[in-house]
PyMOL Python script that loads the backbone (N, CA, C, O; Angstrom):
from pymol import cmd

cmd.read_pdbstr("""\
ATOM      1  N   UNK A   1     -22.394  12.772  -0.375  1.00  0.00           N
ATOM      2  CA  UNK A   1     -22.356  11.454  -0.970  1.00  0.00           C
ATOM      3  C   UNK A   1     -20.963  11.189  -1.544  1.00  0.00           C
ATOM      4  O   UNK A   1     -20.422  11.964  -2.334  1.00  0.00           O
ATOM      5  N   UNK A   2     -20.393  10.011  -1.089  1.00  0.00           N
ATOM      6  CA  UNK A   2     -19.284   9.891  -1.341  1.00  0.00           C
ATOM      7  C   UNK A   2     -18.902   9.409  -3.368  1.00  0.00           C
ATOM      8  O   UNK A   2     -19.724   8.657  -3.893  1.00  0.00           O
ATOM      9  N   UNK A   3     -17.804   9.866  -4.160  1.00  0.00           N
ATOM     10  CA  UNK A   3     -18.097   9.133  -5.183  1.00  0.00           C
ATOM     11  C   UNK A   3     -17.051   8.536  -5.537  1.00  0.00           C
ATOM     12  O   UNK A   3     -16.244   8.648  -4.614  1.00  0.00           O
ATOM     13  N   UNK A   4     -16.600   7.932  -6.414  1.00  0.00           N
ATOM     14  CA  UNK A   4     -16.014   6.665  -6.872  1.00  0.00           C
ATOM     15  C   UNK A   4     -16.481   5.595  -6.642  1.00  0.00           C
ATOM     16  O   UNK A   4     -17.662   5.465  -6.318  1.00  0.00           O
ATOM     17  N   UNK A   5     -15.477   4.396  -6.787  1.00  0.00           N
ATOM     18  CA  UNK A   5     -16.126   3.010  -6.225  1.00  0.00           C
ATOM     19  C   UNK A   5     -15.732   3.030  -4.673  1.00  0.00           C
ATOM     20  O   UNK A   5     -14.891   3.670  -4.041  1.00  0.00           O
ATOM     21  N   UNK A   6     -16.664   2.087  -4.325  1.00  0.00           N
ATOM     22  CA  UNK A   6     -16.060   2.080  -2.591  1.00  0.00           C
ATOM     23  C   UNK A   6     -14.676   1.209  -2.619  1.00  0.00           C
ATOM     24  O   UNK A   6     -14.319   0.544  -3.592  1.00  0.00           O
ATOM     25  N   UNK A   7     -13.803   1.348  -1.127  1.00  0.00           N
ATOM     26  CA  UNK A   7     -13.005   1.463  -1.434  1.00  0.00           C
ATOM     27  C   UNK A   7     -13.025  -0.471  -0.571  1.00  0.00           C
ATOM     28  O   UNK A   7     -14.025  -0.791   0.072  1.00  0.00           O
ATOM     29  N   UNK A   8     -11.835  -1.480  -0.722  1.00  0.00           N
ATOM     30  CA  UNK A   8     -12.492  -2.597  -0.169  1.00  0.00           C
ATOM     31  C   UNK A   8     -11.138  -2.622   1.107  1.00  0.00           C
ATOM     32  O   UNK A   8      -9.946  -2.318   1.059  1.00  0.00           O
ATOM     33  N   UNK A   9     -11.921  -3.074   2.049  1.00  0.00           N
ATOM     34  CA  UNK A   9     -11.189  -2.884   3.439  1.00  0.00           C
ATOM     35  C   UNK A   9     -10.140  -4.241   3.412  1.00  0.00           C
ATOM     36  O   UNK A   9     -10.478  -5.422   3.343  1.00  0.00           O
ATOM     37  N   UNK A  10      -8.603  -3.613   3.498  1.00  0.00           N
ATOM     38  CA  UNK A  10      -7.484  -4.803   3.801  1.00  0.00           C
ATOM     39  C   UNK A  10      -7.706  -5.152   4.874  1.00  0.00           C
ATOM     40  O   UNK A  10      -8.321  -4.385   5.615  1.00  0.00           O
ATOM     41  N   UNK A  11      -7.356  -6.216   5.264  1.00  0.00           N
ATOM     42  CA  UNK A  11      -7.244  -6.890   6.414  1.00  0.00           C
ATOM     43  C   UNK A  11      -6.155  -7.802   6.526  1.00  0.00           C
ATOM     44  O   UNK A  11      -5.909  -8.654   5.671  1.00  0.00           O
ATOM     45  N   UNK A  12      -5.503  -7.633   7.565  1.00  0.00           N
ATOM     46  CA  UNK A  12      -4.042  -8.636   6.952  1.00  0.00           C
ATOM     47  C   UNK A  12      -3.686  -9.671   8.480  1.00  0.00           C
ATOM     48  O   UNK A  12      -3.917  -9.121   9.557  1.00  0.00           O
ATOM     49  N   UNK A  13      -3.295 -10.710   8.493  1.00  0.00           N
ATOM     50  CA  UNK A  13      -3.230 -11.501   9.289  1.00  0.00           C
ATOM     51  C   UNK A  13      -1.708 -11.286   9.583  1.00  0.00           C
ATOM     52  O   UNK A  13      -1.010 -10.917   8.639  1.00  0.00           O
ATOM     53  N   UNK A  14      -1.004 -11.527  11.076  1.00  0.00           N
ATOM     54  CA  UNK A  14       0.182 -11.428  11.645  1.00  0.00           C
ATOM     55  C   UNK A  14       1.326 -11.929  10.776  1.00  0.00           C
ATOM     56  O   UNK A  14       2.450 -11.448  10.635  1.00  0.00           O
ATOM     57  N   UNK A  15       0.822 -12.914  10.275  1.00  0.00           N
ATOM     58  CA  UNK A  15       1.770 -13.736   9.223  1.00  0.00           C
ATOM     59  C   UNK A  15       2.121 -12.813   7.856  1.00  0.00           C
ATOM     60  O   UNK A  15       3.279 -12.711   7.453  1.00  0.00           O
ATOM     61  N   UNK A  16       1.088 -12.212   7.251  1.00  0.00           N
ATOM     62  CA  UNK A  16       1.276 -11.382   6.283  1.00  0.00           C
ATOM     63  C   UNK A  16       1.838 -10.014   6.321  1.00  0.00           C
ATOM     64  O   UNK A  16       2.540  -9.292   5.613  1.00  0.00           O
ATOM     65  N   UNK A  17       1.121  -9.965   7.645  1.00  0.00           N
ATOM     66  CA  UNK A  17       1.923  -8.280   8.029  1.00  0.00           C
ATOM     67  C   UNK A  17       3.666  -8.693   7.971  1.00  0.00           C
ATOM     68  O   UNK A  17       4.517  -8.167   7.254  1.00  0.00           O
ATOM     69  N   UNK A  18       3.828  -9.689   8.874  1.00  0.00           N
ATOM     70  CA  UNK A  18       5.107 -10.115   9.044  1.00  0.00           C
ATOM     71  C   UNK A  18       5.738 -10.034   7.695  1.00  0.00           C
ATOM     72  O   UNK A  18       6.395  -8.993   7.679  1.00  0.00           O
ATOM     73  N   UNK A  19       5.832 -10.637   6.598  1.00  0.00           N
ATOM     74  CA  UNK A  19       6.113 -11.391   5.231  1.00  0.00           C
ATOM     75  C   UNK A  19       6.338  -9.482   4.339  1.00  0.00           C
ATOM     76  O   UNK A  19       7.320  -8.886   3.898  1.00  0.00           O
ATOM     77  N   UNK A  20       4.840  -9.133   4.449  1.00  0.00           N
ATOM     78  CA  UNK A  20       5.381  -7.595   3.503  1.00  0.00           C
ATOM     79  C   UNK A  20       6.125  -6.517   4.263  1.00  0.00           C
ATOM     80  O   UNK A  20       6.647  -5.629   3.589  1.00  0.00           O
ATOM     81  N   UNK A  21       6.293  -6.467   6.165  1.00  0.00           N
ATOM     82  CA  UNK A  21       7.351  -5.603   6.432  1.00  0.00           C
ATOM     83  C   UNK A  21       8.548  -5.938   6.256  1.00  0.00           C
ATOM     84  O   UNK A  21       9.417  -5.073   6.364  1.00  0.00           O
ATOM     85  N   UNK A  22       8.961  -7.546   5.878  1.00  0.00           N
ATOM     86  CA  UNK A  22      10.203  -7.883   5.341  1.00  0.00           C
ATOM     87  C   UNK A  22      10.219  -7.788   3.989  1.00  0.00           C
ATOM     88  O   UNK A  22      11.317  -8.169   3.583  1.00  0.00           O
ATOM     89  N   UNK A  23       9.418  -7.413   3.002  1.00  0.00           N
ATOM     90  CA  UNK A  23       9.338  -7.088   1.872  1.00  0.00           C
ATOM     91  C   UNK A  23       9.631  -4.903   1.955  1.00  0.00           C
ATOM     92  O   UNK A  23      10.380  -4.122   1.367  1.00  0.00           O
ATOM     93  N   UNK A  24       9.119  -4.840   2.455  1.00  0.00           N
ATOM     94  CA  UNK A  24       9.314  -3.201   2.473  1.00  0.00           C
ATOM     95  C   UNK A  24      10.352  -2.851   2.848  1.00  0.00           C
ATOM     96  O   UNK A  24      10.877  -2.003   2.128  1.00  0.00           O
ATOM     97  N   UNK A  25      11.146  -3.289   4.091  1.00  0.00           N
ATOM     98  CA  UNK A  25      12.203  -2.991   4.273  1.00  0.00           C
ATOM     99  C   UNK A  25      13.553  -3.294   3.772  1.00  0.00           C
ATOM    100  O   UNK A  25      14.568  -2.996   4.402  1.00  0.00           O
ATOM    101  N   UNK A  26      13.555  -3.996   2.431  1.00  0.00           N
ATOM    102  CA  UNK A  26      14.275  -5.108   2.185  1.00  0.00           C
ATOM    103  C   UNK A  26      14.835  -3.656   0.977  1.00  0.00           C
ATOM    104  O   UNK A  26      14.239  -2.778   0.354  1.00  0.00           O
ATOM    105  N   UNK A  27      16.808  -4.233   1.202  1.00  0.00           N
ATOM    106  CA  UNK A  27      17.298  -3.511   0.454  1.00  0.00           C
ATOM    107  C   UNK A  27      17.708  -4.082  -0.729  1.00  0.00           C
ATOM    108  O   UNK A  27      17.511  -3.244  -1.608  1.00  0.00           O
ATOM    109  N   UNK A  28      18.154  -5.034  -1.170  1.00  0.00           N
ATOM    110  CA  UNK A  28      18.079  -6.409  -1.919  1.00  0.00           C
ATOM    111  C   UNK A  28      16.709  -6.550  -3.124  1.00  0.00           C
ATOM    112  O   UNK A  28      17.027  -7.179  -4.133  1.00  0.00           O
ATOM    113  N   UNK A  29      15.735  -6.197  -3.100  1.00  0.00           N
ATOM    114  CA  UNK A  29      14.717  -7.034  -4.095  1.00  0.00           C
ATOM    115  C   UNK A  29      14.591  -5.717  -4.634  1.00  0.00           C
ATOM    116  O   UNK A  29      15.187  -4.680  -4.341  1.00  0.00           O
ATOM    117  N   UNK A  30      13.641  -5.970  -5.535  1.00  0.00           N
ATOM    118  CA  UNK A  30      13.404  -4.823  -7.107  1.00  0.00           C
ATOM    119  C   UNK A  30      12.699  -3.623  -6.363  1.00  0.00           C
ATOM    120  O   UNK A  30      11.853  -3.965  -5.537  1.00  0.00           O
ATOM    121  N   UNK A  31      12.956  -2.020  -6.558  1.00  0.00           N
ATOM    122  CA  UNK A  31      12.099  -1.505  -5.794  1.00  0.00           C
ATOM    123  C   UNK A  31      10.404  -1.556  -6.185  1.00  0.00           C
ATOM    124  O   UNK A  31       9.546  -1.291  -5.343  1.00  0.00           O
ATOM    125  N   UNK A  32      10.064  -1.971  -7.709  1.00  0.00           N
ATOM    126  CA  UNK A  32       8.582  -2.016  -7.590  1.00  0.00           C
ATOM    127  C   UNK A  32       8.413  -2.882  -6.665  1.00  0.00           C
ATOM    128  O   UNK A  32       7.498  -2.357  -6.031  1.00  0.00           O
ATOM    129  N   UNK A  33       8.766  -4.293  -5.896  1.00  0.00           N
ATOM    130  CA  UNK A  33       8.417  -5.150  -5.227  1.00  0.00           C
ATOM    131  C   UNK A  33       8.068  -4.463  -3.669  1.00  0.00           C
ATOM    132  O   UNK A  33       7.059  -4.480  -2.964  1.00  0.00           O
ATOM    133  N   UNK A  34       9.388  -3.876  -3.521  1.00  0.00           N
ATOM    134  CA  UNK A  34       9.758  -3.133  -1.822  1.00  0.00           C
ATOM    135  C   UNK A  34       8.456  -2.036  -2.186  1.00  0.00           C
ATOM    136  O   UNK A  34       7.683  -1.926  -1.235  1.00  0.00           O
ATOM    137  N   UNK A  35       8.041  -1.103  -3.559  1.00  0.00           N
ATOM    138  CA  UNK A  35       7.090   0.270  -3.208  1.00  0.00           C
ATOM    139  C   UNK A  35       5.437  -0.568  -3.000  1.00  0.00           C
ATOM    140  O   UNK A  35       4.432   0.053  -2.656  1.00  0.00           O
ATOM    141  N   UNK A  36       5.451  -1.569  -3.196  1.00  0.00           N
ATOM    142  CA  UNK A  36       3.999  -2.880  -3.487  1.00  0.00           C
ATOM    143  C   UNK A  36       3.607  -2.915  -2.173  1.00  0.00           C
ATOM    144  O   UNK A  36       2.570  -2.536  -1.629  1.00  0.00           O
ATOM    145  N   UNK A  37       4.622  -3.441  -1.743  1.00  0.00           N
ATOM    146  CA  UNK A  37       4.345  -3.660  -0.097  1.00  0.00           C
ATOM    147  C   UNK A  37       4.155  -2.643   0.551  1.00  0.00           C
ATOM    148  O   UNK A  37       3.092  -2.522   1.160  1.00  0.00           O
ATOM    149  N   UNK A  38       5.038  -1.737   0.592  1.00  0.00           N
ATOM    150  CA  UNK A  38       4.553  -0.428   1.111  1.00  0.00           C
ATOM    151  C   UNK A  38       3.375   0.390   1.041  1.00  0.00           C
ATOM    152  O   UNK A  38       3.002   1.091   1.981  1.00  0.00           O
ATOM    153  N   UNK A  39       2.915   0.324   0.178  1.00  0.00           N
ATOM    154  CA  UNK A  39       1.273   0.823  -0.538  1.00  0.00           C
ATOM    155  C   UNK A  39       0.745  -0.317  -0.213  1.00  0.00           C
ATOM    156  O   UNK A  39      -0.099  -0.248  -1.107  1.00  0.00           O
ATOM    157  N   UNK A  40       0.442  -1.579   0.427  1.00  0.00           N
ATOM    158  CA  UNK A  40      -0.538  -2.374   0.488  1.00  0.00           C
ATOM    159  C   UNK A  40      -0.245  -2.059   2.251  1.00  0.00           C
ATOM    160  O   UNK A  40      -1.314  -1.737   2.769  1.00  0.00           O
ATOM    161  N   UNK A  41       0.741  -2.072   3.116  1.00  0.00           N
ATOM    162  CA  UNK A  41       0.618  -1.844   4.443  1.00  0.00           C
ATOM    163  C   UNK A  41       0.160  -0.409   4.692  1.00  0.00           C
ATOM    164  O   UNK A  41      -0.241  -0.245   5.844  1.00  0.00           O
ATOM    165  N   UNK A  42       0.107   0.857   3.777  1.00  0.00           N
ATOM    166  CA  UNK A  42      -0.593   2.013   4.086  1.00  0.00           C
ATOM    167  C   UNK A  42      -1.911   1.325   3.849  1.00  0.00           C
ATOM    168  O   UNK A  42      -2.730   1.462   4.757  1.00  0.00           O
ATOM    169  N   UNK A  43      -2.054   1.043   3.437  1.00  0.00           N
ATOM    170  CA  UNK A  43      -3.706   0.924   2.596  1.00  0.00           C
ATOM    171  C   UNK A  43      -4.289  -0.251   3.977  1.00  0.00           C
ATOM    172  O   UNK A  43      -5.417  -0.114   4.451  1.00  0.00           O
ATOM    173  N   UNK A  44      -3.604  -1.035   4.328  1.00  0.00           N
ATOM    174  CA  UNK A  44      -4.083  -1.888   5.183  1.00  0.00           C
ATOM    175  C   UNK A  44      -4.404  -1.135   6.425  1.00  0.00           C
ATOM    176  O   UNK A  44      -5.312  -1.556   7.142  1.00  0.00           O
ATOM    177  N   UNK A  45      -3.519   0.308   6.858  1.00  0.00           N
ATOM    178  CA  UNK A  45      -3.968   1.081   7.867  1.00  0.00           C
ATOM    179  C   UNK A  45      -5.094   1.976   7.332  1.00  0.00           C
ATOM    180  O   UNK A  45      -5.107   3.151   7.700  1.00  0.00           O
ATOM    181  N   UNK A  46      -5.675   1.697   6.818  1.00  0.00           N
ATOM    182  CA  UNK A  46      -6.837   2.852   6.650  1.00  0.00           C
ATOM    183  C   UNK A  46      -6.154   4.504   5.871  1.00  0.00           C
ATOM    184  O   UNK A  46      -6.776   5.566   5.907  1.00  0.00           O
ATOM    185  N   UNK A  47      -4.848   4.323   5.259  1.00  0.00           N
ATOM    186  CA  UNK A  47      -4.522   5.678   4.940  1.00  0.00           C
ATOM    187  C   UNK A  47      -5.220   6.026   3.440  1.00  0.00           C
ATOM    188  O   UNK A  47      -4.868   5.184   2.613  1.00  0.00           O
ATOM    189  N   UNK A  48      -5.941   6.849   2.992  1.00  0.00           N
ATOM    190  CA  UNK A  48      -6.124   7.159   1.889  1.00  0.00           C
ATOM    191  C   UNK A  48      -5.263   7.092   0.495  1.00  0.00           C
ATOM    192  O   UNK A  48      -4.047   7.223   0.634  1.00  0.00           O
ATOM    193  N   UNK A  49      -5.684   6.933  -0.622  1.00  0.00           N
ATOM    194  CA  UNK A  49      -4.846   6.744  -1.448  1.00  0.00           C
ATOM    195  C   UNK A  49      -4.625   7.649  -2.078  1.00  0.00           C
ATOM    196  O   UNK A  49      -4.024   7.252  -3.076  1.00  0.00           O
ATOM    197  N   UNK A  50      -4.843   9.408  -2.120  1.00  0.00           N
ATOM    198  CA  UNK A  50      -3.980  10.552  -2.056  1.00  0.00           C
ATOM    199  C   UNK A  50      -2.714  10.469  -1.146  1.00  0.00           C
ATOM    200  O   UNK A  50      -1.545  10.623  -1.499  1.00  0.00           O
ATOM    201  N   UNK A  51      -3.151  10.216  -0.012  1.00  0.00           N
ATOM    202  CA  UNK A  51      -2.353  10.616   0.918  1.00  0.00           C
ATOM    203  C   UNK A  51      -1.027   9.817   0.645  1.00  0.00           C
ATOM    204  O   UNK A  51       0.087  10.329   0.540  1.00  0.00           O
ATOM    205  N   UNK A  52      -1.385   8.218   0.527  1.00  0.00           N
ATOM    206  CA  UNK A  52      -0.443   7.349   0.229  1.00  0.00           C
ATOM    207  C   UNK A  52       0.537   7.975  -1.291  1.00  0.00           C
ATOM    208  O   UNK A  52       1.710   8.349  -1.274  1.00  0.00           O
ATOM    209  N   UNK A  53      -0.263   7.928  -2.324  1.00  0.00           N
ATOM    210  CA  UNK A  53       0.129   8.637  -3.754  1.00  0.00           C
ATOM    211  C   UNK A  53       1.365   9.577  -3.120  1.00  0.00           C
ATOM    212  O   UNK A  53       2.549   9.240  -3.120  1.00  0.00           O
ATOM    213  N   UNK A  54       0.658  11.233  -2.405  1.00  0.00           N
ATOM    214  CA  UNK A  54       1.499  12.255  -2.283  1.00  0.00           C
ATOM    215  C   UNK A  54       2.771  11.689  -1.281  1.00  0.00           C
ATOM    216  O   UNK A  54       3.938  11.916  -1.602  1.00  0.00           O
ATOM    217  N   UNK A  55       2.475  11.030  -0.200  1.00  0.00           N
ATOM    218  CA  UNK A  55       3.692  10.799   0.533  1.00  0.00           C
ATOM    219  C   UNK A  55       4.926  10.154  -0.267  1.00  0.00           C
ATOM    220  O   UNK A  55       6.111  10.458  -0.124  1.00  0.00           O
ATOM    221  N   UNK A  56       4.483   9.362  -0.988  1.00  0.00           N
ATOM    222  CA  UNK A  56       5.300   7.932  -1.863  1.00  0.00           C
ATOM    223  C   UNK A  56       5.746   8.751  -2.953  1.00  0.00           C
ATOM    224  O   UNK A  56       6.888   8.413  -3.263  1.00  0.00           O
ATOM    225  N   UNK A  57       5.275   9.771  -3.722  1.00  0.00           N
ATOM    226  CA  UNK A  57       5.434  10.556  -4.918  1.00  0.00           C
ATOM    227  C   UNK A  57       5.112   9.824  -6.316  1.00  0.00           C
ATOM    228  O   UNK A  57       5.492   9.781  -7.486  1.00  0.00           O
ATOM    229  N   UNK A  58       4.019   9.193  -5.297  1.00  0.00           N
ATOM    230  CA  UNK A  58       3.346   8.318  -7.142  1.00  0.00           C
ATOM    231  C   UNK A  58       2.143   8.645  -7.740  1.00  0.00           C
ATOM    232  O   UNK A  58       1.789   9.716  -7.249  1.00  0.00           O
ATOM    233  N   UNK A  59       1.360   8.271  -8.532  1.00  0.00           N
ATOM    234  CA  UNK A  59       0.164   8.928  -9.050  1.00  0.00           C
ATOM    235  C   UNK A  59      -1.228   8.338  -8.088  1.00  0.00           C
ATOM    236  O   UNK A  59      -0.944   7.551  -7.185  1.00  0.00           O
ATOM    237  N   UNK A  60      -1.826   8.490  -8.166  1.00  0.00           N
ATOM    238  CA  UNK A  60      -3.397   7.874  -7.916  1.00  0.00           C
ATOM    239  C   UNK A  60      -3.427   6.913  -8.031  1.00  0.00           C
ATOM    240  O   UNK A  60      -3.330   5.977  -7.237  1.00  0.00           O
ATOM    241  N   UNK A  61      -3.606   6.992  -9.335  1.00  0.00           N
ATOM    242  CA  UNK A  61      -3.681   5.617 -10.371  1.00  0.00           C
ATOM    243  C   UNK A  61      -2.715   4.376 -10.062  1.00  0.00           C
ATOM    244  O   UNK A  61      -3.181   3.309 -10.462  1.00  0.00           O
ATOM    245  N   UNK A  62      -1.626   4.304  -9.512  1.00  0.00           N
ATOM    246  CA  UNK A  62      -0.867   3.522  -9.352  1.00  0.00           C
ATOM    247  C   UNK A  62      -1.100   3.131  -7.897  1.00  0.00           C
ATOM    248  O   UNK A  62      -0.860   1.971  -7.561  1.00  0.00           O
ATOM    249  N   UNK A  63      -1.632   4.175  -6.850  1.00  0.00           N
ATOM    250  CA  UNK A  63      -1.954   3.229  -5.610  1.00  0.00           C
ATOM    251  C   UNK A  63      -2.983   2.476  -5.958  1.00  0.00           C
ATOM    252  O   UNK A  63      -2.988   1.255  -5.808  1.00  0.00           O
ATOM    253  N   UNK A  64      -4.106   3.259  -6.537  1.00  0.00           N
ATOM    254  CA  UNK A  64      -5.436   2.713  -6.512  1.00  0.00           C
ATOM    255  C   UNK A  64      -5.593   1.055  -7.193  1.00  0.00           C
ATOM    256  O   UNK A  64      -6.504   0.271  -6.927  1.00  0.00           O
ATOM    257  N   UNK A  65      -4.254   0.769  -8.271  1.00  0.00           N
ATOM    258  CA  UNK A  65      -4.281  -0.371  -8.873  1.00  0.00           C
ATOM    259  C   UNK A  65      -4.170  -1.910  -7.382  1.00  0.00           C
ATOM    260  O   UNK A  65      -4.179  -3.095  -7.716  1.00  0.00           O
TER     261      UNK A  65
END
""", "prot")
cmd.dss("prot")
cmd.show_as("cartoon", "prot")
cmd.util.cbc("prot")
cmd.orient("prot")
């Protein structure tokens, strides 16, 4: 049995995908803005939010927000 809360499935339309990979890749804007996007396009692939956390070197708590 799985526990926590369930987790709610992203779904992102061409337009949005478009909009946050120019946000992620962007060398120019604040990095909380550029690490936002990045954790919302993992999360939109189905990657876990350990996995996302350990790759990125951030806490749990901060993907999961």
């Amino acid at each position: 049995m799985p526990r926590g809360r369930p987790v709610a499935q992203i779904v992102l339309c061409e337009e949005e995908k478009s909009q946050l990979l120019s946000l992620a890749n962007s060398r120019a804007l604040p990095h909380s803005l550029v690490q936002r996007a990045q954790i919302i396009l993992s999360c939109a692939e189905n990657e876990p939010n350990p996995a996302i956390a350990k790759r990125m070197g951030l806490s749990n708590l901060t993907v999961g927000k």
